[in-house]
Backbone as CSV, one residue per row, in Angstrom:
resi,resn,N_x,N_y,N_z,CA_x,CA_y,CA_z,C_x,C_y,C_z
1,UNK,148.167,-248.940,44.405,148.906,-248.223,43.396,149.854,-247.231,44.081
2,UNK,151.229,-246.954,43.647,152.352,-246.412,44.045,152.086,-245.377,43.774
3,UNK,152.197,-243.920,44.409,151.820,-242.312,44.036,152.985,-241.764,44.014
4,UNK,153.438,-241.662,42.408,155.029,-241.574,41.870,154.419,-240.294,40.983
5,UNK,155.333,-239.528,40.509,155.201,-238.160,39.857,154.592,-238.655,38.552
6,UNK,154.933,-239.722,37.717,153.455,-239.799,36.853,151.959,-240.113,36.700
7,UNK,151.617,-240.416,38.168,150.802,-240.816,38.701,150.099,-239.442,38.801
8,UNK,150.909,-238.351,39.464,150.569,-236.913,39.550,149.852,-236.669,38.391
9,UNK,151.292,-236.577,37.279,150.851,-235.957,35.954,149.303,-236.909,35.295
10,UNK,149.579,-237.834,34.859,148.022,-238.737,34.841,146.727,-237.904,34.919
11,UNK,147.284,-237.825,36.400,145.807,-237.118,37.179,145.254,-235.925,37.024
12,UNK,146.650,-235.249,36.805,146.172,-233.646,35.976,145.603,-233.443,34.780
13,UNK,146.346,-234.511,34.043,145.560,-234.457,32.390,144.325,-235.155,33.019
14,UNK,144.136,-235.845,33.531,142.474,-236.685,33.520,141.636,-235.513,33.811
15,UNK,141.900,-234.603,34.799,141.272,-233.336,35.441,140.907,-232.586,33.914
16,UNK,142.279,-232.413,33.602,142.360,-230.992,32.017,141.270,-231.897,31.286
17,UNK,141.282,-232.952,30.838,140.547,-233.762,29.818,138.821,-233.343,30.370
18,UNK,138.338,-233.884,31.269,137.041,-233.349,32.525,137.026,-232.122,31.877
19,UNK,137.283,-231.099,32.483,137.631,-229.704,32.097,136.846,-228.641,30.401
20,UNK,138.024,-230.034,29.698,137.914,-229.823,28.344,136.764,-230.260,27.529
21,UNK,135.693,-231.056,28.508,134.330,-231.678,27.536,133.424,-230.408,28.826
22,UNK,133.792,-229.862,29.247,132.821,-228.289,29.699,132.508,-227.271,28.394
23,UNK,131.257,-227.993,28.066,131.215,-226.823,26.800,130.417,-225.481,26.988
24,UNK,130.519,-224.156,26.755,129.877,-222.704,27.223,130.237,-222.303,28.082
25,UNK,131.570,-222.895,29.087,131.696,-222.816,30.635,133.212,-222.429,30.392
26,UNK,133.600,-221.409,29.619,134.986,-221.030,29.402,136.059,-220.695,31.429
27,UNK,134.655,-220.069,31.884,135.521,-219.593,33.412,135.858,-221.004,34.393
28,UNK,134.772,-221.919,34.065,134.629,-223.019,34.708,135.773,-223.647,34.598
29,UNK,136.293,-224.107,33.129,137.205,-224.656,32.640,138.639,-224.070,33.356
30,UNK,138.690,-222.913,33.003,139.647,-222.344,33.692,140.220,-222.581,35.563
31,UNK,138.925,-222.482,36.081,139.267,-222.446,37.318,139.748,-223.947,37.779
32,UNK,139.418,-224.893,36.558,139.091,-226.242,37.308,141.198,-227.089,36.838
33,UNK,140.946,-226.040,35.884,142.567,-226.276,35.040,143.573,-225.170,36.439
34,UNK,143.890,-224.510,36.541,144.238,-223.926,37.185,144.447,-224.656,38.557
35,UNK,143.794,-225.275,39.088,143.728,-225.625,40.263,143.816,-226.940,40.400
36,UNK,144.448,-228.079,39.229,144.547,-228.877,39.125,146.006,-228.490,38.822
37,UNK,146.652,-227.542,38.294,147.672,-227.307,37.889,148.765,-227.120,39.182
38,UNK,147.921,-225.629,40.066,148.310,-225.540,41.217,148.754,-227.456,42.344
39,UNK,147.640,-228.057,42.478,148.096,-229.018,43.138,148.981,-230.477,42.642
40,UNK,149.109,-230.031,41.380,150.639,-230.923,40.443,151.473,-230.254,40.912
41,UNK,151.806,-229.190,40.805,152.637,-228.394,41.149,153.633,-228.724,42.528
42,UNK,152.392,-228.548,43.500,152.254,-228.869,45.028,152.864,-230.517,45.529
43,UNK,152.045,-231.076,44.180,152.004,-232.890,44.943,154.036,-232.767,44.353
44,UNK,154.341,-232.470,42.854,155.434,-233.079,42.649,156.841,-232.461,43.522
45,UNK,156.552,-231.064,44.175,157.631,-230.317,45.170,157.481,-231.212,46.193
46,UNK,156.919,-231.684,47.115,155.937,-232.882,47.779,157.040,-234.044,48.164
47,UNK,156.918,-234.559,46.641,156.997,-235.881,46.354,158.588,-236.268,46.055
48,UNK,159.330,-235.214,45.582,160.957,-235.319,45.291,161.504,-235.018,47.098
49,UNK,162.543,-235.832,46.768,163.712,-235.270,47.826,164.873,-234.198,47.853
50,UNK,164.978,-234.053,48.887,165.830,-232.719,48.593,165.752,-232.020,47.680
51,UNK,164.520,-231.653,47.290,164.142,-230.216,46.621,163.639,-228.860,47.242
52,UNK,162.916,-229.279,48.118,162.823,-228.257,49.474,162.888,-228.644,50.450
53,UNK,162.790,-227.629,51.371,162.870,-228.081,53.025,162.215,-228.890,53.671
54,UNK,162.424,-229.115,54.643,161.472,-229.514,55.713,160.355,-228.555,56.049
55,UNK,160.636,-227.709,55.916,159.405,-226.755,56.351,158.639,-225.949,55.170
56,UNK,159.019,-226.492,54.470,158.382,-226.197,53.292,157.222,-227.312,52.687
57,UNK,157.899,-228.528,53.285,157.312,-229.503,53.098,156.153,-229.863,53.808
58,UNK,156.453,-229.182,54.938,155.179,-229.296,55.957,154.286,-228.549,55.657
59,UNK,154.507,-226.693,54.741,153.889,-226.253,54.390,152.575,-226.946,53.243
60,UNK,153.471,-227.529,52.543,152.573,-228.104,51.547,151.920,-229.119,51.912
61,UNK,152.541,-229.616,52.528,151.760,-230.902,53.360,150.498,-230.291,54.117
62,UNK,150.474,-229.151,54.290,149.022,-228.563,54.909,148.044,-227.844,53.673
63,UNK,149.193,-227.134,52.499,148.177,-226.897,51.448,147.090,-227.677,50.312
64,UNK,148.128,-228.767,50.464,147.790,-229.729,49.227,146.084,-230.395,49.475
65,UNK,146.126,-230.599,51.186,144.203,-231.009,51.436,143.213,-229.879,50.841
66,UNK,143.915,-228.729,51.203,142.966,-227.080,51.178,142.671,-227.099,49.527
67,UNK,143.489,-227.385,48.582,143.447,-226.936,46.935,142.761,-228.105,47.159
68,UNK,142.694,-229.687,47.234,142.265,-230.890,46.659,140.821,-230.094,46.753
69,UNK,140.310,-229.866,47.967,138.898,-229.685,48.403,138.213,-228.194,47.455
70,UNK,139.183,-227.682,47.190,138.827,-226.552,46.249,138.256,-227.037,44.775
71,UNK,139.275,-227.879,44.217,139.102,-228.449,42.615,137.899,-229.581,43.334
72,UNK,137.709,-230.001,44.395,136.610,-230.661,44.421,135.106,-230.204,44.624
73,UNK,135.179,-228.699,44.525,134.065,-228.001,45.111,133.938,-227.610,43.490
74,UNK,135.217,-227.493,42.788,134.737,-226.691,41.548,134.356,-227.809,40.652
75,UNK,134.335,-229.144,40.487,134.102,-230.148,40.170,132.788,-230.626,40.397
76,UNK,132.125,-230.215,41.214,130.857,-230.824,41.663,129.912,-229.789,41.451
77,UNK,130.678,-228.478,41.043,129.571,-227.355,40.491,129.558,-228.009,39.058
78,UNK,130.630,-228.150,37.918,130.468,-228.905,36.597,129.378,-229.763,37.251
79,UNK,130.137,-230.400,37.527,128.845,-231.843,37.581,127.557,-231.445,37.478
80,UNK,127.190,-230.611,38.396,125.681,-230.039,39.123,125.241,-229.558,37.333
81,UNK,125.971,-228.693,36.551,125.443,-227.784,35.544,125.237,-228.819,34.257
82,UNK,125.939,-230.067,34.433,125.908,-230.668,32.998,126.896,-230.767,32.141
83,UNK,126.752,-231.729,31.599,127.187,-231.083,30.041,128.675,-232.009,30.224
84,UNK,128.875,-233.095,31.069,130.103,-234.256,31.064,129.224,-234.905,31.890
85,UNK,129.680,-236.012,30.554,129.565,-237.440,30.983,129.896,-237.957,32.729
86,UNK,128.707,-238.466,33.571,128.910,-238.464,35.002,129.617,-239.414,35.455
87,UNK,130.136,-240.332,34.020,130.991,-241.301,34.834,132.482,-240.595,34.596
88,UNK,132.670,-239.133,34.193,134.142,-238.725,34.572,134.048,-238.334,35.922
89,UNK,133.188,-238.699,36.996,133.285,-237.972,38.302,133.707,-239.424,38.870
């Protein structure tokens, strides 16, 4: 599969959707939206040309592993607490 800017977006709503069946877990939700938001953000500056630099690009090219592993740490605390279906992981 081709990793094109709707491919991005997709992936963020699939995250927000995850997110959104967290029920009692208002901070959870938040952090997990947020940081799915942050690395859309990241992947689609990324992914266009000539929208930023080269060295900007490299920047992100070093942030984008650091956030993935973040929303994946905050993802596996949901998981751990319940309360979504385990085949959204």
């Amino acid at each position: 599969m081709r990793m094109n800017r709707n491919f991005f977006i997709r992936l963020a709503f699939a995250v927000h959707r995850v997110a959104d069946a967290l029920e009692d877990q208002e901070q959870m939700k938040l952090e997990i939206k947020d940081s799915a938001n942050a690395i859309l953000t990241d992947l689609l500056l990324f992914s266009e040309k000539d929208v930023v630099s080269r060295e900007k690009k490299k920047q992100l090219g070093a942030q984008i592993p650091r956030k993935i592993d973040v929303l994946l740490s905050h993802l596996n605390r949901a998981k751990q607490k319940g309360g979504v279906n385990p085949a959204n992981f």
